[in-house]
N, C-alpha and C positions, 0 to 999 in steps of 0.2 A: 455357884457359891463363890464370894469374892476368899480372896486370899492378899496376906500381906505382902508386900517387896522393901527388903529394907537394902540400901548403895549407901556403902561407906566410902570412905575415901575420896570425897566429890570436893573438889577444891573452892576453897571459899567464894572466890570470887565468881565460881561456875553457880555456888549457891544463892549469891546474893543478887545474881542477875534474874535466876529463876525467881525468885523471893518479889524481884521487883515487877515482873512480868507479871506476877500473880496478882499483885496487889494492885497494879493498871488497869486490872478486867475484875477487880473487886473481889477476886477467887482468893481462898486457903491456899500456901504452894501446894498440900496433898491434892486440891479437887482442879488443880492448873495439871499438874504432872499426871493423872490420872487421865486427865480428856487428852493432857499430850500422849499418851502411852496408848490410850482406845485410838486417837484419829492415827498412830504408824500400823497398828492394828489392822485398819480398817484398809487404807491406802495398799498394807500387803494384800490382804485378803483381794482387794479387786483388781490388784494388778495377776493375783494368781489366776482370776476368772478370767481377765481379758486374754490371759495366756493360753488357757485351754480352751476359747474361744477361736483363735487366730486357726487359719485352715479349714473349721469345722463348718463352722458358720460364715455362709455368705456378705455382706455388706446390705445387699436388698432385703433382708428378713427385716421385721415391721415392728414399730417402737414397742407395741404390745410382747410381741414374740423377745425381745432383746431383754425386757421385764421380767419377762418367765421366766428366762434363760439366768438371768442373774440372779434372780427369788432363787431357785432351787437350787444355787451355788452357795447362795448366805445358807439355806436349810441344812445343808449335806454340813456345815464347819459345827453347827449347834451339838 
C-alpha cells in the first residue's frame, strides 16, 4: 500500500531544479521524485544483496544460479 512523504523546508532553488528536471523527461515533479526515491531504493536493496553475497558465493556460480540468488533476495524484502 503506497503512503504519502511530505519534506518541508526544501530550498527554492533545490525545488526549482527538481521541478525542471521533471518537466525535461515530461514527468509531474511527484512521479520524477518517486522513481528517484524507488531507483535509491532499489540501488540499496542490491548493493545489500551484493553484500551478503561477497564470501558465500564463488565468482564461477552460472548467470542462472547468480538469478536465483538475487530472485530470492528481492522475495525475502516483499
Amino acid at each position: 500500500m503506497a503512503v504519502a512523504i511530505q519534506i518541508k523546508d526544501v530550498p527554492k532553488e533545490v525545488r526549482d531544479a527538481i521541478a525542471a528536471r521533471a518537466a525535461a523527461r515530461g514527468q509531474s515533479t511527484q512521479v520524477y521524485l518517486r522513481a528517484l526515491l524507488e531507483r535509491e531504493f532499489r540501488a540499496e536493496r542490491n548493493k545489500h544483496l551484493l553484500e551478503t553475497l561477497v564470501g558465500r558465493l564463488s565468482l564461477s556460480m552460472s548467470a542462472d544460479e547468480a538469478v536465483e540468488e538475487i530472485g530470492g533476495g528481492r522475495e525475502d524484502d516483499e
